[in-house]
C-alpha distance (Angstrom), angle and dihedral (degrees) to the residues before:
residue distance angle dihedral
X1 . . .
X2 3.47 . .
X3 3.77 98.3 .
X4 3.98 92.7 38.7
X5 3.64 81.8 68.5
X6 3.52 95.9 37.7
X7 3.88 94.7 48.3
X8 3.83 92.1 45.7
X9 3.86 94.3 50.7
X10 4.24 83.8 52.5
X11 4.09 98.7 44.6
X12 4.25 84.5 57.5
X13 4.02 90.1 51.8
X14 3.67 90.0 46.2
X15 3.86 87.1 48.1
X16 3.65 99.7 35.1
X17 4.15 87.8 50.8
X18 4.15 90.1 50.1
X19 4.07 83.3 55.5
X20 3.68 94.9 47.6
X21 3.73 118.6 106.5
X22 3.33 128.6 -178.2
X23 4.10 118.0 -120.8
X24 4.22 103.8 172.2
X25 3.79 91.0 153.4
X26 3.97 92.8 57.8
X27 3.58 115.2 110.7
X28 4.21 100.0 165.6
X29 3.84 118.7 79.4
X30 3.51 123.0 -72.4
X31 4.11 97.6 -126.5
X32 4.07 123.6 -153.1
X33 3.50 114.7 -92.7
X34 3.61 118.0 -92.8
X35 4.20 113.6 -94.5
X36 3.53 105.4 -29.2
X37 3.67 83.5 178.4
X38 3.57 132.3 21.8
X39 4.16 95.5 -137.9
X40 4.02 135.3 8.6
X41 3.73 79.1 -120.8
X42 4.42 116.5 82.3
X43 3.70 103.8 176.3
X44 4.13 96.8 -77.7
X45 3.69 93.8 -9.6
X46 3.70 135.1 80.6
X47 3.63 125.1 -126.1
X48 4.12 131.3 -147.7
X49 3.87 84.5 -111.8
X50 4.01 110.1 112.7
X51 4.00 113.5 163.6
X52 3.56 132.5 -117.0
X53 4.33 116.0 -57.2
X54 4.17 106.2 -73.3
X55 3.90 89.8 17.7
X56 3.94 106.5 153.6
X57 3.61 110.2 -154.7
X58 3.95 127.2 -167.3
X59 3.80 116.9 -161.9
X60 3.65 120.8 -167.8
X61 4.28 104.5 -169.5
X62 3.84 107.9 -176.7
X63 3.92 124.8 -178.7
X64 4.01 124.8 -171.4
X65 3.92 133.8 -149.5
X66 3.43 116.4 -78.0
X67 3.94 118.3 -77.0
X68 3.74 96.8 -105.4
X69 4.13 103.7 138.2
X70 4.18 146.5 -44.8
X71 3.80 92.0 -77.5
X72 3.72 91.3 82.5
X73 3.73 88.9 28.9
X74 3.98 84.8 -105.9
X75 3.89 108.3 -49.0
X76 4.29 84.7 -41.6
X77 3.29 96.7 110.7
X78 3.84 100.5 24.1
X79 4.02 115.0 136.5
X80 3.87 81.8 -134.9
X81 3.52 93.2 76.2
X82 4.19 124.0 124.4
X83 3.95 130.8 -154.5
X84 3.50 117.8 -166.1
X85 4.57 114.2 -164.2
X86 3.51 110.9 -158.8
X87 3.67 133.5 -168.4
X88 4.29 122.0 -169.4
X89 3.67 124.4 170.2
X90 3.96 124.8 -179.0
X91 3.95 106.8 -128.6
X92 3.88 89.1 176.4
X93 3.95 134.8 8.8
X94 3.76 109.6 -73.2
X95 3.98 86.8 8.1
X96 3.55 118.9 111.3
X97 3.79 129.4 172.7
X98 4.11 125.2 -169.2
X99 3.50 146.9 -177.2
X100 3.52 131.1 -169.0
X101 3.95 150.6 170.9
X102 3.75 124.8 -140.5
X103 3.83 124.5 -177.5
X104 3.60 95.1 -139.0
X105 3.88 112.0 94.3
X106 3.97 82.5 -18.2
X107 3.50 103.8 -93.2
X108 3.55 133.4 -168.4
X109 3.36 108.5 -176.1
X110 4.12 130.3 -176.8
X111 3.90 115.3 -149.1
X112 3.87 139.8 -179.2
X113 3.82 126.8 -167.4
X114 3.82 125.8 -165.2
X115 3.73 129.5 174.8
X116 3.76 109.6 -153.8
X117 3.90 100.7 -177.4
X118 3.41 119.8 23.3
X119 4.04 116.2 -159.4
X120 3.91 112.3 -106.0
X121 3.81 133.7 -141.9
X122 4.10 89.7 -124.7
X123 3.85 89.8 56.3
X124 4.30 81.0 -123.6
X125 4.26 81.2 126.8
X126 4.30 95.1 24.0
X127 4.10 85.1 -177.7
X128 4.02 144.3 44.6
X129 3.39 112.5 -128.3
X130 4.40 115.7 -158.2
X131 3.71 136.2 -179.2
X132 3.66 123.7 -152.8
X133 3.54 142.7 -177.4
X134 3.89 155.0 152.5
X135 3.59 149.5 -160.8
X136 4.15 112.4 -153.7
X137 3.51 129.0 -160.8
X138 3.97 114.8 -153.4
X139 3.69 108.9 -140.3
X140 4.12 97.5 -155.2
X141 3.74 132.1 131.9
X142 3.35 116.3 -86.1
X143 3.75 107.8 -112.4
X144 3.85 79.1 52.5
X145 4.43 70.6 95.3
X146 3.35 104.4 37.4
X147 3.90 123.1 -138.0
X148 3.49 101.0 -33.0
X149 3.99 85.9 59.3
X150 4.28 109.8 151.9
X151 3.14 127.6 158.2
X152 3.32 95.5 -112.9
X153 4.57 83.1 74.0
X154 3.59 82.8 71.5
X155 4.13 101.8 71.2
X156 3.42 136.0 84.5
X157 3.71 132.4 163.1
X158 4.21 138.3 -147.3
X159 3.33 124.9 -159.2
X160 3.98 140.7 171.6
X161 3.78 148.8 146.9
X162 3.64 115.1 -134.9
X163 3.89 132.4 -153.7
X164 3.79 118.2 -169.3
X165 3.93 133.8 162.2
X166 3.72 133.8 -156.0
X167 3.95 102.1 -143.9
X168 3.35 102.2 175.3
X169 4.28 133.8 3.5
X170 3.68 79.2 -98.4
X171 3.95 112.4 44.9
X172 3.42 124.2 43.0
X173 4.22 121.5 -179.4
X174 3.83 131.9 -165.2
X175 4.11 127.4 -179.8
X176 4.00 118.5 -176.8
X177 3.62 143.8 179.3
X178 3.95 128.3 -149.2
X179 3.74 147.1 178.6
X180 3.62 124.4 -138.1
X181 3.37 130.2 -167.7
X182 3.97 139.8 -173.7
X183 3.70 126.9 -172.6
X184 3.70 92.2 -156.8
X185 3.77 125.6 32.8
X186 3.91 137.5 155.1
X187 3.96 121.0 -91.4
X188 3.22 116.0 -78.2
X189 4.14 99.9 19.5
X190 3.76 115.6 106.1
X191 4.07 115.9 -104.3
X192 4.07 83.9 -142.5
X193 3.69 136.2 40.5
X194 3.69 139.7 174.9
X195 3.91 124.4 -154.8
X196 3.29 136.6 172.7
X197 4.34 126.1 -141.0
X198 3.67 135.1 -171.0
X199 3.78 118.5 -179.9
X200 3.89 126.9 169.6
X201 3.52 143.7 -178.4
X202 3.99 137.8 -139.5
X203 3.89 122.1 -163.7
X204 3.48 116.7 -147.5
X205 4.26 100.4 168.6
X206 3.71 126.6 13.4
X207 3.97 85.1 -86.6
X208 3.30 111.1 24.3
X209 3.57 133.3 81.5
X210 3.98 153.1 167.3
X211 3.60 111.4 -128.8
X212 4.33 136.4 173.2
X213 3.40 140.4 171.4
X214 3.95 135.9 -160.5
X215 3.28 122.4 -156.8
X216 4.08 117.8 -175.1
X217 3.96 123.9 175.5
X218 4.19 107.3 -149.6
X219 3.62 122.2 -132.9
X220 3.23 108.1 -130.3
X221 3.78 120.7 -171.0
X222 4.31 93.1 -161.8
X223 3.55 96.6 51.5
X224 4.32 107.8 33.0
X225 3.73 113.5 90.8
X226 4.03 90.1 -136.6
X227 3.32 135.7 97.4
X228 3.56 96.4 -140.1
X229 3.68 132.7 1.1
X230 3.53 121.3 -97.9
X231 3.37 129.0 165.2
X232 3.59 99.4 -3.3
X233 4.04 123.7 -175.1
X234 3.75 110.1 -81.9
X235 3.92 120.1 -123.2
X236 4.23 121.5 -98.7
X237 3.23 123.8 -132.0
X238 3.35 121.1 173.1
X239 4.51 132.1 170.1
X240 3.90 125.2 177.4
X241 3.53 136.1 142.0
X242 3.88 129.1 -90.9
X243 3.80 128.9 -144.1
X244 3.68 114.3 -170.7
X245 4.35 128.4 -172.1
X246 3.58 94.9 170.6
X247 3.78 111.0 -100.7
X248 3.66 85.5 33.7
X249 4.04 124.4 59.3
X250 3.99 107.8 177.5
X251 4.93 107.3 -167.1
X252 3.42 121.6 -172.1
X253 3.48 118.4 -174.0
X254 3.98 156.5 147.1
X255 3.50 110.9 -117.4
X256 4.14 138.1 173.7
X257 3.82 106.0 -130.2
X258 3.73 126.8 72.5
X259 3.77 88.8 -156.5
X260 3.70 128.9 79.5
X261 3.70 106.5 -168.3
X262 3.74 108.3 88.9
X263 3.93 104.7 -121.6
X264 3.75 82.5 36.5
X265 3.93 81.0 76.1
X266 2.93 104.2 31.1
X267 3.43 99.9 59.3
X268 3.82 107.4 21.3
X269 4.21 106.6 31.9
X270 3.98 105.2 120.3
X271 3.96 91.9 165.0
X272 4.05 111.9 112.7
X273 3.82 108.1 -147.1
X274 4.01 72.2 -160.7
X275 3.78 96.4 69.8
X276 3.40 98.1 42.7
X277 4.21 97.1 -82.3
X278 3.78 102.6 145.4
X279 3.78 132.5 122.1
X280 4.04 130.9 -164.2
X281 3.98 113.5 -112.6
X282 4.09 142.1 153.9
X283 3.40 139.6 -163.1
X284 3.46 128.9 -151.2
X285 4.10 136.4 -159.3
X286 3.18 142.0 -166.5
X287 3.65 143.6 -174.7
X288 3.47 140.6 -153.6
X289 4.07 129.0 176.2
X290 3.61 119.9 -138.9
């Protein structure tokens, strides 16, 4: 997994150094590019995209049962389904801050979002460069932890650094790795995991787009807590199509995980797009200026 990572991190510089171009003679700012992405929202991934200073953003992240057959009118109407209502407002440019509320394991979770480099039309800064992270709350019972139950059982954390390129006015391609953490897990599931993501998109009208993600946790002998693995969290892979009108960005998509929460996949997604373990969703965004 190692060299995936690796390798991926390589192919960009390679790419990134055939975009380059050399501008010496230019004395006026070299500006970001122009919408790498359409949304800081890619399915179950974030992008480096954060809106305009005192941009309020609503996200609405909804995830069906899993398509199994017509009785439930394919995973629509499925009890099993999760909603995720998010709320992200940018305090400062290239700082965001969110909070949001998933039905899933109840959480509340407590994000912030900052793009450190953003990629530039003159190649001088040929990538973006974005932090995120998050703080979750679990919302279950409390015997859910049995009689050592503290607060403390409750928390569990996400966090990645993101590196993403817009190669052309029509493809655009991020890869990411994160940490997640939970205080309080099950026996025999890791406390820590590392994964590694790559989404992209590709425009084919002024709105419309193809768009994926992949999201893989690692196993990683040196930091898992088991001697072996077992039952380890399955990959995500998710692909839909994107519709965007500028304050409003509608995805619709198939995806892998029933969760939405990021470490919630991560670490706990046991369905295998491979065996048929997929489930429609959307997500949809909206801004507003203030």
């Amino acid at each position: 997994m190692k060299k995936i990572i690796l390798s991926t991190l390589i192919v960009f510089s390679l790419l990134s150094s055939v975009f380059c171009q050399e501008d010496a003679d230019a004395k006026k700012a070299d500006k970001p590019v122009r919408s790498p992405w359409s949304s800081g929202t890619l399915i179950d991934q974030q992008t480096s995209y954060i809106p305009e200073i005192h941009s309020f953003e609503s996200v609405i992240s909804h995830r069906f049962g899993n398509i199994n057959d017509i009785s439930d009118l394919y995973g629509i109407y499925s009890p099993g389904a999760n909603l995720r209502l998010g709320f992200n407002y940018v305090i400062l440019k290239n700082i965001q801050i969110g909070y949001g509320l998933t039905k899933g394991n109840m959480y509340n979770d407590f994000n912030a979002k900052w793009t450190l480099f953003e990629q530039t039309r003159k190649n001088k800064m040929p990538i973006s460069v974005t932090l995120f992270a998050n703080i979750a709350i679990s919302g279950n019972a409390d015997k859910v932890y049995g009689l050592s139950y503290a607060f403390e059982n409750r928390l569990s954390s996400f966090s990645e650094l993101l590196i993403g390129r817009k190669f052309s006015d029509a493809f655009s391609l991020q890869t990411a790795v994160s940490f997640t953490h939970y205080n309080n897990v099950a026996v025999g599931v890791d406390h820590d995991k590392m994964a590694w993501h790559i989404g992209g998109r590709l425009k084919f009208s002024s709105q419309s787009s193809l768009i994926f993600n992949y999201d893989l946790p690692l196993n990683i002998k040196n930091l898992s807590e088991q001697r072996e693995f077992t039952n380890t969290p399955k990959a995500n892979l998710s692909i839909g199509y994107e519709v965007s009108t500028g304050t409003h960005a509608f995805q619709f998509f198939v995806a892998t995980a029933k969760g939405i929460v990021p470490q919630d996949i991560v670490l706990y997604n046991q369905n295998d797009w491979k065996n048929g373990g997929l489930a429609f969703g959307f997500v949809i965004t909206r801004l507003w200026g203030f």
